[in-house]
KENUKE-48687 format. One record per residue (C-alpha): x, y, z; residue number from 1; residue in one letter. Coordinates in Angstrom, 1 decimal, m for minus. Example, Ala and Ser with C-alpha at 12.3 -4.5 7.8 and 13.67 -1.06 7.14 Angstrom:
residues 2
u / v / w / pos / code
12.3 / m4.5 / 7.8 / 1 / A $
13.7 / m1.1 / 7.1 / 2 / S $
This chain:
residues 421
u / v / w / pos / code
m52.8 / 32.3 / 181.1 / 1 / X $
m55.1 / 30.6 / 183.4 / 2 / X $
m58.0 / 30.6 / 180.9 / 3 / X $
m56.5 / 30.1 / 177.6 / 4 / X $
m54.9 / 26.4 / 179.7 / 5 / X $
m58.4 / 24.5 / 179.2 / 6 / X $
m58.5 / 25.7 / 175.8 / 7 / X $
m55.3 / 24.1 / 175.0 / 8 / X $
m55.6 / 21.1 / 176.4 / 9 / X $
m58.8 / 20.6 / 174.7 / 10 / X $
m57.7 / 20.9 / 171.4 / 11 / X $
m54.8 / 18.9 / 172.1 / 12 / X $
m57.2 / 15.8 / 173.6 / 13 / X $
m59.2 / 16.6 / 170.0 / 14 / X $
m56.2 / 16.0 / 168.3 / 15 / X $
m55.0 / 12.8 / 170.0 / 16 / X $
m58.2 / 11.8 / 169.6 / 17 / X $
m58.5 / 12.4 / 166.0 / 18 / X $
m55.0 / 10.1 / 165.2 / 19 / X $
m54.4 / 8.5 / 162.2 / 20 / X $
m55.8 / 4.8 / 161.1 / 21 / X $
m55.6 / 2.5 / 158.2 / 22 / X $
m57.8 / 1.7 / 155.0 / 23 / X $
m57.1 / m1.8 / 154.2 / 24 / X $
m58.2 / m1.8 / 150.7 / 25 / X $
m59.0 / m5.3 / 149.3 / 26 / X $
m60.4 / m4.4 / 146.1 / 27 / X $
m61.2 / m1.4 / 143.3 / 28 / X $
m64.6 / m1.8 / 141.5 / 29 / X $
m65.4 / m0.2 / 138.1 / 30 / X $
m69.2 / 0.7 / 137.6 / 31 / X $
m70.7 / m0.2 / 135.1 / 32 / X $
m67.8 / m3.0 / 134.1 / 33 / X $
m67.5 / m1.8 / 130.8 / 34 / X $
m67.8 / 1.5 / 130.6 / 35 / X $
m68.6 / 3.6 / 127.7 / 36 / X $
m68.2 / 7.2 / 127.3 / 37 / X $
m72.0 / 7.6 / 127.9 / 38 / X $
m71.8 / 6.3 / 131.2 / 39 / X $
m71.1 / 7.8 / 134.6 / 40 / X $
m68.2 / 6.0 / 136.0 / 41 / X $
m67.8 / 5.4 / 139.6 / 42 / X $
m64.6 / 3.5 / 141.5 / 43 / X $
m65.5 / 1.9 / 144.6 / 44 / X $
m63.0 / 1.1 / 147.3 / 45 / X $
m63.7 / m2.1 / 148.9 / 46 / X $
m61.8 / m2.8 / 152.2 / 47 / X $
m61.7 / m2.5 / 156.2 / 48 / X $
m61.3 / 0.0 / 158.7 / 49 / X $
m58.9 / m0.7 / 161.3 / 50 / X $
m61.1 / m0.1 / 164.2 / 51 / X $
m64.6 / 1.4 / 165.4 / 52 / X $
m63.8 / 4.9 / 165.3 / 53 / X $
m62.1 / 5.2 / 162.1 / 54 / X $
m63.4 / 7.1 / 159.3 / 55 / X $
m62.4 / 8.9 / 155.6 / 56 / X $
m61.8 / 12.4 / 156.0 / 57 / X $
m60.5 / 12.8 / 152.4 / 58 / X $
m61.6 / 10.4 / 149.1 / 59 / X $
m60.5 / 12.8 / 146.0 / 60 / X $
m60.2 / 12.1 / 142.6 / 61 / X $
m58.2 / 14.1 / 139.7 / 62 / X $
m58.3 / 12.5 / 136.2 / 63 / X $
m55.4 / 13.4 / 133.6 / 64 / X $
m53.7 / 12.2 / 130.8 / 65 / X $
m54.6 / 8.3 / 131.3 / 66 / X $
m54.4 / 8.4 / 135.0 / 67 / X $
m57.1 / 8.5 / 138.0 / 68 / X $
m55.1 / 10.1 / 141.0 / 69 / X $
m57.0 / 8.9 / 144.2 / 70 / X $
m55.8 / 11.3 / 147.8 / 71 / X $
m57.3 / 9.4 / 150.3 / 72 / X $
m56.9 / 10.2 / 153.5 / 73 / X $
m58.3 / 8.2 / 156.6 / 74 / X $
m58.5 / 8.9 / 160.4 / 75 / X $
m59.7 / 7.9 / 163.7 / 76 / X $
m61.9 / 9.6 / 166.5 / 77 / X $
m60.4 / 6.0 / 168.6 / 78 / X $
m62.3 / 2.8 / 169.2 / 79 / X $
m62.2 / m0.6 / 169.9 / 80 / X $
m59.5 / m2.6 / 167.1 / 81 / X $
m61.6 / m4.1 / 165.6 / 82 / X $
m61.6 / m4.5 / 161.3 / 83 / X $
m64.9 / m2.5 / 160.2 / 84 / X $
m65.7 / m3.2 / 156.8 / 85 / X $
m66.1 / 0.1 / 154.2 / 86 / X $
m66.3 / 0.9 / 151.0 / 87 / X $
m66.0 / 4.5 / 149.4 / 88 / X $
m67.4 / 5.2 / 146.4 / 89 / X $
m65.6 / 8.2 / 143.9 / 90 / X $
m67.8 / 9.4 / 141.2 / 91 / X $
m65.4 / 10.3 / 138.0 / 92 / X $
m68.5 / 11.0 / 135.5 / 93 / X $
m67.6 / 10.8 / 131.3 / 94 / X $
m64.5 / 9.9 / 130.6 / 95 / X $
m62.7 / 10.5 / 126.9 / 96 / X $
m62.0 / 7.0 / 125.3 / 97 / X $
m59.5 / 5.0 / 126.3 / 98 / X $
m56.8 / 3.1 / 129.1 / 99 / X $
m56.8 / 4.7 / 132.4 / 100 / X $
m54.6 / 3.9 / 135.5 / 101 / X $
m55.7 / 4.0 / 139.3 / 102 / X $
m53.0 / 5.6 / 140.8 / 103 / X $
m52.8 / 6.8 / 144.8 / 104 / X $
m50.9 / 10.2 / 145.3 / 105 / X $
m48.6 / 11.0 / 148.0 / 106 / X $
m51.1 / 13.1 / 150.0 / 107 / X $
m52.7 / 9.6 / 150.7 / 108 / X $
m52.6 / 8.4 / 154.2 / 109 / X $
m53.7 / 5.5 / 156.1 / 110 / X $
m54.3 / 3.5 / 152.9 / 111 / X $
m52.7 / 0.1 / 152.6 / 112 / X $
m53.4 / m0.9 / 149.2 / 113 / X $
m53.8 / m4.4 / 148.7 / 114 / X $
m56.2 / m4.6 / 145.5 / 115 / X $
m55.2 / m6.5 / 142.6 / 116 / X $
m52.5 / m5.1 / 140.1 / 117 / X $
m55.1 / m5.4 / 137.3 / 118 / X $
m58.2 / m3.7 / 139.3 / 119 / X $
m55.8 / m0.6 / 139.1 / 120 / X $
m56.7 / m0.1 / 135.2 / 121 / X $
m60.0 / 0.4 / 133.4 / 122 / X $
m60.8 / 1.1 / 130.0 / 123 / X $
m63.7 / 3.5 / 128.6 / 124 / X $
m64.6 / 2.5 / 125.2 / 125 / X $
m66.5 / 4.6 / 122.4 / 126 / X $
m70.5 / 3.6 / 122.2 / 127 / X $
m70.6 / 5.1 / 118.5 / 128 / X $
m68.9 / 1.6 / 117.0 / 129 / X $
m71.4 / m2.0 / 116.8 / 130 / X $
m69.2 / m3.7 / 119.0 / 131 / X $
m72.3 / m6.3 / 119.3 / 132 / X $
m72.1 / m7.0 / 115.4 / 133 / X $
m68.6 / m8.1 / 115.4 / 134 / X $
m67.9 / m12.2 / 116.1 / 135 / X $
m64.2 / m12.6 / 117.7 / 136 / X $
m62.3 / m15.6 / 117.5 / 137 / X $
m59.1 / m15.8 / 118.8 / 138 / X $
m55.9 / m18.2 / 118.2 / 139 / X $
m52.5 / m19.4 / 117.9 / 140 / X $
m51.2 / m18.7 / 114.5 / 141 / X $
m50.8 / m22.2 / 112.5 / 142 / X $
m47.2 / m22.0 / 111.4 / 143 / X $
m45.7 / m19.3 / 114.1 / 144 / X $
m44.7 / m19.1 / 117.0 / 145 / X $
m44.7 / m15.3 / 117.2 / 146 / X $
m47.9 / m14.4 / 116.5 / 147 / X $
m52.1 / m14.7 / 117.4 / 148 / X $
m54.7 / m14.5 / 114.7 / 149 / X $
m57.8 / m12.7 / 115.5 / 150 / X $
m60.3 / m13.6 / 113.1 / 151 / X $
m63.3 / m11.0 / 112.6 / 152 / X $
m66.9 / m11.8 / 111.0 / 153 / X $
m68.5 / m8.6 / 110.2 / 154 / X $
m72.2 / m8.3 / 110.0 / 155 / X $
m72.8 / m4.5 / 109.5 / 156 / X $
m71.9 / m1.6 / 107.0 / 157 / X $
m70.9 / 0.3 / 110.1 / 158 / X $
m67.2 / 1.0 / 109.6 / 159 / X $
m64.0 / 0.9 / 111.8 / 160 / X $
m61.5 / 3.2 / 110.4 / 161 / X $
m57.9 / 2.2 / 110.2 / 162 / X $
m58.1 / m0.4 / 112.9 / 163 / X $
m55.7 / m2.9 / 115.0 / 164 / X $
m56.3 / m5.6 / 117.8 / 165 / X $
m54.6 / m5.6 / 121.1 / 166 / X $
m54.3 / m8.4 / 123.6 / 167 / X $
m53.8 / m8.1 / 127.2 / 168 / X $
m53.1 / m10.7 / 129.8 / 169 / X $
m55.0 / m10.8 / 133.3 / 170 / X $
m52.1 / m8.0 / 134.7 / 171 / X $
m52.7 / m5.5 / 131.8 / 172 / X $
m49.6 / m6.5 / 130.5 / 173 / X $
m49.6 / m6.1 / 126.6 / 174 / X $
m49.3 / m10.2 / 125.1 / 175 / X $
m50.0 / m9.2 / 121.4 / 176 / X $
m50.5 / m6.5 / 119.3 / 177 / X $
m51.3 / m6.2 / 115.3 / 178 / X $
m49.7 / m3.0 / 112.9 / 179 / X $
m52.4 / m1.1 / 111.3 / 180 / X $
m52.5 / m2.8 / 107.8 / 181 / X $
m56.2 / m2.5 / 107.1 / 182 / X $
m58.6 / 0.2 / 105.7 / 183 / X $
m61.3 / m0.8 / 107.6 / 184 / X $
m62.8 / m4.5 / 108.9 / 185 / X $
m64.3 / m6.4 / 106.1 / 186 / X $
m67.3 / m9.1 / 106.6 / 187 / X $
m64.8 / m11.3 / 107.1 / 188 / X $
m60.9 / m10.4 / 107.8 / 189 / X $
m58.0 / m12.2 / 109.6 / 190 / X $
m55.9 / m10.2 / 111.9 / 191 / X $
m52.2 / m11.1 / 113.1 / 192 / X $
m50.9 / m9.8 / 116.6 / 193 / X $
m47.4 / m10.4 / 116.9 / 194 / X $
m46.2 / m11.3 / 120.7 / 195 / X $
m44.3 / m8.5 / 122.3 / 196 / X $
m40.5 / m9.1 / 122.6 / 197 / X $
m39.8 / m10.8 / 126.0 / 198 / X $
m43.4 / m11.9 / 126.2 / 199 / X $
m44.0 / m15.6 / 128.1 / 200 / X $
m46.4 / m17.4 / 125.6 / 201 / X $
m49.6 / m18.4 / 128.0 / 202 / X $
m49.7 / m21.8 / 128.5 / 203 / X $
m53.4 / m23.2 / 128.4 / 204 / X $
m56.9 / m21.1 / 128.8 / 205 / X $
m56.0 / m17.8 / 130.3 / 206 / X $
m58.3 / m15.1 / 131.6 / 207 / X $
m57.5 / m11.8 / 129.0 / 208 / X $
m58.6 / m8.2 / 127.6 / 209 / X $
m58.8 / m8.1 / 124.0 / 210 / X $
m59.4 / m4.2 / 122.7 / 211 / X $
m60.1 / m3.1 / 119.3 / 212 / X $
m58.4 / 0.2 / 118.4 / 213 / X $
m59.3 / 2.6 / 115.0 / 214 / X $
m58.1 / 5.9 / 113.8 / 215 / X $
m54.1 / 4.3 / 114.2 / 216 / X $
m54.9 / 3.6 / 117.8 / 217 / X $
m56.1 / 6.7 / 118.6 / 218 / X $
m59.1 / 5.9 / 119.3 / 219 / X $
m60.8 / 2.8 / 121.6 / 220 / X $
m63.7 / 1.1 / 119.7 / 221 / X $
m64.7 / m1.9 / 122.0 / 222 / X $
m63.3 / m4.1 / 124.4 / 223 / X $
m64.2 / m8.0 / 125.0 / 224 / X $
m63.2 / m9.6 / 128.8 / 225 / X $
m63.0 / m13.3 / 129.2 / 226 / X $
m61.1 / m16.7 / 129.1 / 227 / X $
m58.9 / m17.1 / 126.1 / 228 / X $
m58.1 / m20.6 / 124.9 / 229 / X $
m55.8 / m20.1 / 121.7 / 230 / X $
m55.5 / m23.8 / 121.1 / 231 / X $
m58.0 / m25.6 / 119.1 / 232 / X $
m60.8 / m27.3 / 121.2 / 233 / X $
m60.6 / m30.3 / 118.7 / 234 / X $
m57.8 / m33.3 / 118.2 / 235 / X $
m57.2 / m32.0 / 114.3 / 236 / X $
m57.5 / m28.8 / 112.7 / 237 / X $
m58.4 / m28.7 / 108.5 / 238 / X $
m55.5 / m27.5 / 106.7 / 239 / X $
m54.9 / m27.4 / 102.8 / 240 / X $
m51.8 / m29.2 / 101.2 / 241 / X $
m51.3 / m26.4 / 98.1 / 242 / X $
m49.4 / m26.4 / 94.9 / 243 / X $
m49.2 / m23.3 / 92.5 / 244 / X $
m47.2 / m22.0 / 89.7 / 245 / X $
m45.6 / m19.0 / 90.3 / 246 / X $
m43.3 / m18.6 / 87.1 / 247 / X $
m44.0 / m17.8 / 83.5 / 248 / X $
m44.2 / m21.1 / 81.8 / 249 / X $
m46.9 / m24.1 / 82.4 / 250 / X $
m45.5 / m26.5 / 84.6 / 251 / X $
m48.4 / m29.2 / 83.3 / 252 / X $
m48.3 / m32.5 / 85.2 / 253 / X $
m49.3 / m34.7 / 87.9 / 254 / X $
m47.1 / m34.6 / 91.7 / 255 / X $
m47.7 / m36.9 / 94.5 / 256 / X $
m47.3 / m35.4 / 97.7 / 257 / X $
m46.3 / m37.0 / 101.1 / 258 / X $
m46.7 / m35.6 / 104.7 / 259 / X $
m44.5 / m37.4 / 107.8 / 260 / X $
m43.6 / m37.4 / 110.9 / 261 / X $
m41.9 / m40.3 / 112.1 / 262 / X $
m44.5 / m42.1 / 109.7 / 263 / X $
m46.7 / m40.9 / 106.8 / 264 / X $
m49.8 / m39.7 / 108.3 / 265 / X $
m51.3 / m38.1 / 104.9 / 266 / X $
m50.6 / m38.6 / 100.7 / 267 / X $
m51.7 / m37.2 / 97.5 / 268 / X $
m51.6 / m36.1 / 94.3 / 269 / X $
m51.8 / m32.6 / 92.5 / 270 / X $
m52.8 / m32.0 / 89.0 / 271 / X $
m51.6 / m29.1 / 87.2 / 272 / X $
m52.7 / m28.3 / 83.7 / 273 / X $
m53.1 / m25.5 / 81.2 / 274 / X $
m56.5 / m24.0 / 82.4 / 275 / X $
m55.9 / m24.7 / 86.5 / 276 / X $
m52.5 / m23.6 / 87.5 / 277 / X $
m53.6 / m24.2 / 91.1 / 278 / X $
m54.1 / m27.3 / 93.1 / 279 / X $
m54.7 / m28.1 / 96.8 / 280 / X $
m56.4 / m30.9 / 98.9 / 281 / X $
m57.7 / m31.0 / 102.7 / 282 / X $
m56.8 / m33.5 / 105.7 / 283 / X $
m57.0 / m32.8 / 109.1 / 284 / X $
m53.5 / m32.8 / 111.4 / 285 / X $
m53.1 / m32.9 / 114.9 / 286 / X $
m50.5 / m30.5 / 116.1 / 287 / X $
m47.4 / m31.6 / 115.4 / 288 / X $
m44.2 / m31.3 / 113.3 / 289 / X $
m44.1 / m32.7 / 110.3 / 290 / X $
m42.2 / m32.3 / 106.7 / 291 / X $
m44.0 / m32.3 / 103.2 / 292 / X $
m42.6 / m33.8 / 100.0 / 293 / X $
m43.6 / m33.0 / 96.8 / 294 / X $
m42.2 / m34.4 / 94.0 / 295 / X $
m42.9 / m34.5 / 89.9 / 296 / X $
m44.2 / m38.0 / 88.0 / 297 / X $
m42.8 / m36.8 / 84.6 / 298 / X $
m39.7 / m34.1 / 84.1 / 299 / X $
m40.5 / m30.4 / 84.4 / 300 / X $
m42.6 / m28.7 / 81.1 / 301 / X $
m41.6 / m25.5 / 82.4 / 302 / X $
m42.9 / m22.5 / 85.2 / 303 / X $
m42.2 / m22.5 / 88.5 / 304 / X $
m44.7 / m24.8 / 91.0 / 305 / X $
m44.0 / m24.2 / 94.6 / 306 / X $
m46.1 / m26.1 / 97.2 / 307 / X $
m46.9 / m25.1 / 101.0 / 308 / X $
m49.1 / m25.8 / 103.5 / 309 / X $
m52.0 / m23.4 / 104.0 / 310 / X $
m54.6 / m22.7 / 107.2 / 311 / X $
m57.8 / m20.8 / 107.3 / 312 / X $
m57.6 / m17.0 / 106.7 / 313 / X $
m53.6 / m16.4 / 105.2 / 314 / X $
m51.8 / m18.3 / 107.4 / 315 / X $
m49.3 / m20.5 / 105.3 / 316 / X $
m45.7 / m22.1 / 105.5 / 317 / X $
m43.8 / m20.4 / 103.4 / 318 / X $
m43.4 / m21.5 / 99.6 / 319 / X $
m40.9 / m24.3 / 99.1 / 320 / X $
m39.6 / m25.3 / 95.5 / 321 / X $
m41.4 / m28.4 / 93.7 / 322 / X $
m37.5 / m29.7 / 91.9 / 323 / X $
m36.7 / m32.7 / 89.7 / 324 / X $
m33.6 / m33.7 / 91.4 / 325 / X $
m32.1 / m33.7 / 95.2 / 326 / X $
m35.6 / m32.7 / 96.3 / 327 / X $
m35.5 / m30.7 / 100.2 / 328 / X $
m38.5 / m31.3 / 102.2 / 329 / X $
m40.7 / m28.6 / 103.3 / 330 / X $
m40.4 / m29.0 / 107.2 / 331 / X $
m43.1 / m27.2 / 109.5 / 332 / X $
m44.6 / m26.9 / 113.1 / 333 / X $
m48.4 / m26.9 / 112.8 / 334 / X $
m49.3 / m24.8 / 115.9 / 335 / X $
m46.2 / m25.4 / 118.1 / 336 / X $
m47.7 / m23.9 / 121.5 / 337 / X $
m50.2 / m26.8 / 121.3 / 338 / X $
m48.4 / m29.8 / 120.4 / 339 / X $
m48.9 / m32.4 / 123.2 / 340 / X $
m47.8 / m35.9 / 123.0 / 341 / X $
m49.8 / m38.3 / 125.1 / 342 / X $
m48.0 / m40.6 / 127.2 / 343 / X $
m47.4 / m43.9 / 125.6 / 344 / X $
m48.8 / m42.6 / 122.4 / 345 / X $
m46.8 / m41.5 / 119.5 / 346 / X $
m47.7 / m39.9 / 116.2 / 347 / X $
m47.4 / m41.8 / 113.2 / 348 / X $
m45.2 / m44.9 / 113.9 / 349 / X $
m43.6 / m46.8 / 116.2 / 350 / X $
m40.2 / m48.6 / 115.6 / 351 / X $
m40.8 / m51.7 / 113.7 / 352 / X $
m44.8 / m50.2 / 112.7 / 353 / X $
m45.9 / m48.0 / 110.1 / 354 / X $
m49.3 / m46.0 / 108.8 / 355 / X $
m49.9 / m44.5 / 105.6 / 356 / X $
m53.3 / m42.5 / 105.5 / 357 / X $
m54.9 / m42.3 / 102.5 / 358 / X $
m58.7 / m41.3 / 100.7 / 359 / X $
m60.7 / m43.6 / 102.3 / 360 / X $
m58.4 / m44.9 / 105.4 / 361 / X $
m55.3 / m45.9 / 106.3 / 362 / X $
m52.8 / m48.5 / 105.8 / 363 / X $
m50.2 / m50.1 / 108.5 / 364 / X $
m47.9 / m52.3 / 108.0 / 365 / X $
m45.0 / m53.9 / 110.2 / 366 / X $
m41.4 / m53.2 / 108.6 / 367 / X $
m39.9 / m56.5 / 109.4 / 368 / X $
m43.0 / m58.6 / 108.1 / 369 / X $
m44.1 / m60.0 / 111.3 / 370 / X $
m48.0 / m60.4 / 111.4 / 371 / X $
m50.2 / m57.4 / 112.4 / 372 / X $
m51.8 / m59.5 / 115.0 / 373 / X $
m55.0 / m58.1 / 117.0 / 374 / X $
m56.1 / m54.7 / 115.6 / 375 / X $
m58.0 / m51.8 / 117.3 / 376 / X $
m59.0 / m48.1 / 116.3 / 377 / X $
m60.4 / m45.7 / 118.9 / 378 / X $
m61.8 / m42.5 / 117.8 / 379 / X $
m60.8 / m39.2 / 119.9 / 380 / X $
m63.5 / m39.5 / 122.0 / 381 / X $
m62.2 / m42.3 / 123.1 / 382 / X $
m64.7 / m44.8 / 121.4 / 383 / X $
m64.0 / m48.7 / 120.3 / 384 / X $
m64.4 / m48.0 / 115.8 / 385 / X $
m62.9 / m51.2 / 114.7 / 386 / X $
m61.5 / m54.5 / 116.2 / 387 / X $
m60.0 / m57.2 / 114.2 / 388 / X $
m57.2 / m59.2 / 113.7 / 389 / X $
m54.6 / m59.8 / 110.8 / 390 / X $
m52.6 / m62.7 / 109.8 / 391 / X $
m50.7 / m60.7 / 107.6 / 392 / X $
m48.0 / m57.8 / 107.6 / 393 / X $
m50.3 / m55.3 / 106.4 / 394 / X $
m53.7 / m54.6 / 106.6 / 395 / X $
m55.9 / m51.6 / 105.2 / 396 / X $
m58.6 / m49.7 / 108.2 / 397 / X $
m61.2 / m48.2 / 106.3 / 398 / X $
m62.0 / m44.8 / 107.7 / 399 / X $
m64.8 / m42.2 / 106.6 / 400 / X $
m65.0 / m39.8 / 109.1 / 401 / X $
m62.0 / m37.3 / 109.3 / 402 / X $
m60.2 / m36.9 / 112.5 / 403 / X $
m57.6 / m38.3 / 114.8 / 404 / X $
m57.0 / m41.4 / 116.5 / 405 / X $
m55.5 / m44.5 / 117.8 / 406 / X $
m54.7 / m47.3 / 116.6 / 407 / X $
m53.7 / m50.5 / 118.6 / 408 / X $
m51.5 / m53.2 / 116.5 / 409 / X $
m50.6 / m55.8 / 118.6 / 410 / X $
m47.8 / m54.4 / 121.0 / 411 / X $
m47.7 / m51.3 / 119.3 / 412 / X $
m49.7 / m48.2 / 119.9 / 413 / X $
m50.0 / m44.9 / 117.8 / 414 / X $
m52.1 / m41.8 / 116.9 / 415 / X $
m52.8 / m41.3 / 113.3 / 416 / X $
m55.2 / m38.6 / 111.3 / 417 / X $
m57.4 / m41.0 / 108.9 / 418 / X $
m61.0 / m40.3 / 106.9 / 419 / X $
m59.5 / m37.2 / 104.3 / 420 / X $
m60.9 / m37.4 / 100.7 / 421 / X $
């Protein structure tokens, strides 16, 4: 008994010696940053040791079904408490295509895991598809408030097969995603994403994932991560006042249209005639809501015209009824998570002034016939385009470059859209 004493208490002192510590992890790094399944992918833990003689005994990695599950165990040979920084490094190799979680099992110990929510998913996307051919840009949807538009230029014949857009936010959280409606992606094809139910729209730039899926998302073609700004970078966005027939007769004729806010900001008129059953115009809006009128200039020959407003790609109002009598405007929101309304600064009138844009320029006008007074016109960069003054109640701005901006009528102050065709 008296020998095996030492013994003991040696291994007991080893032990003690040996007790548990902490990994303060701080951060999980996926090399290379976008993967593909040609690459060997590595995680590396970034974080601190809790004192001198700490140390990983255990760093293990098991990959299935979508999730990386991390045991981790760290311990201490006892030292001075004092934060050593470490990081450990877990090859994985090829992975399959697709999402994969970071997930810590419950044989870790020591860790205290304080990386990001985000740095605990990766994707591995498929090196076979021309990611590099494809242009992305992506936006609000003109006339929704459900739904981003992901518009795709396509500069190869390479094909992706049955394919649908995702959009994640920073967290991984799913923003967006679009039903599999295509055969493949053409040279040039719009895509809608409709937000998730209970989604909060992102207000402003926001940092994002954006994954392209084929087979019926079964399969992860490529992957773009950066900083997404769905509103336009410019005052006014192009859109397309449109008329069409859509019954059996000709419905041959002229129709002025009108679009308003609190003022008319834009006017026009369509022709309709036996060899063009279609007719549309262009102007450039500002975000906004607005209503459009459209109304006949001789009694109906027959057919059915319905007008709308259209944007680039497919995105439209919906089709509203061109009728003789007891006319209902078309109302619409063009791009409602980016309408803004500067301070001071309203769009299209003010009470007691008035604008009317049409080809060329504008007119505004005072609605109880006081004089106009001093006049000014800034552009949306902010730049001085006309000063003068008026002696009357009316006066016409000529305007030749398309865009937004304000206008300055003596006490009054507005934002109007002037210099359409």
């Amino acid at each position: 008994m008296k020998r095996t004493l030492p013994l003991f208490l040696f291994l007991l002192t080893a032990l003690a010696n040996q007790a548990q510590t902490h990994f303060y992890l701080d951060q999980i790094v996926v090399q290379p940053a976008n993967p593909t399944t040609a690459d060997d992918v590595s995680l590396s833990l970034i974080g601190n040791l809790s004192d001198g003689g700490a140390y990983i005994q255990t760093a293990l990695a098991d990959v299935s079904d979508g999730t990386v599950n991390i045991t981790l165990v760290a311990l201490s040979n006892g030292g001075i408490t004092v934060l050593v920084p470490h990081t450990e490094v877990i090859e994985l190799g090829q992975l399959p295509a697709g999402t994969y979680t970071i997930d810590f099992t419950d044989a870790s110990t020591g860790l205290l895991d304080g990386a990001p929510p985000a740095q605990h998913t990766f994707t591995v996307s498929g090196p076979q598809f021309p990611c590099e051919d494809l242009t992305i840009d992506v936006q609000w949807a003109y006339f929704s408030d459900t739904a981003v538009v992901v518009h795709v230029q396509h500069q190869t014949v390479e094909q992706f097969d049955y394919p649908n857009f995702i959009l994640f936010d920073a967290q991984g959280d799913t923003l967006a995603k679009e039903t599999v409606s295509y055969f493949a992606i053409a040279q040039d094809s719009w895509h809608t994403l409709r937000l998730m139910d209970g989604v909060e729209a992102p207000v402003g730039p926001f940092a994002g994932r954006l994954e392209l899926w084929t087979g019926f998302t079964s399969t992860l073609a490529c992957a773009w991560e950066q900083t997404f700004a769905l509103c336009p970078s410019t005052s006014c966005v192009t859109v397309y006042p449109s008329i069409g027939n859509f019954g059996g007769a000709l419905p041959i004729g002229s129709y002025d249209w009108t679009i308003y806010n609190d003022g008319i900001v834009a006017s026009g008129l369509f022709v309709l005639t036996a060899e063009s059953e279609m007719d549309m115009d262009t102007i450039c809006l500002p975000p906004g809501n607005y209503a459009m009128s459209v109304g006949p200039n001789s009694p109906p020959t027959g057919g059915a015209p319905m007008y709308y407003m259209a944007g680039p790609g497919l995105m439209s109002t919906e089709l509203w009824p061109v009728v003789w009598s007891l006319p209902v405007d078309l109302e619409f929101v063009l791009l409602p998570y980016c309408v803004e309304t500067p301070q001071g600064i309203t769009d299209g009138s003010t009470p007691g002034l008035r604008t009317a844009t049409v080809p060329g320029g504008l007119w505004v006008y005072t609605v109880d016939a006081r004089p106009l007074g001093a006049l000014q016109l800034w552009d949306a960069q902010g730049r001085l385009v006309l000063a003068t003054t008026s002696n009357t109640d009316r006066h016409f701005i000529p305007v030749t470059t398309p865009g937004v901006y304000v206008l300055r009528a003596g006490e009054h102050t507005v934002k109007v859209a002037a210099g359409m065709e």
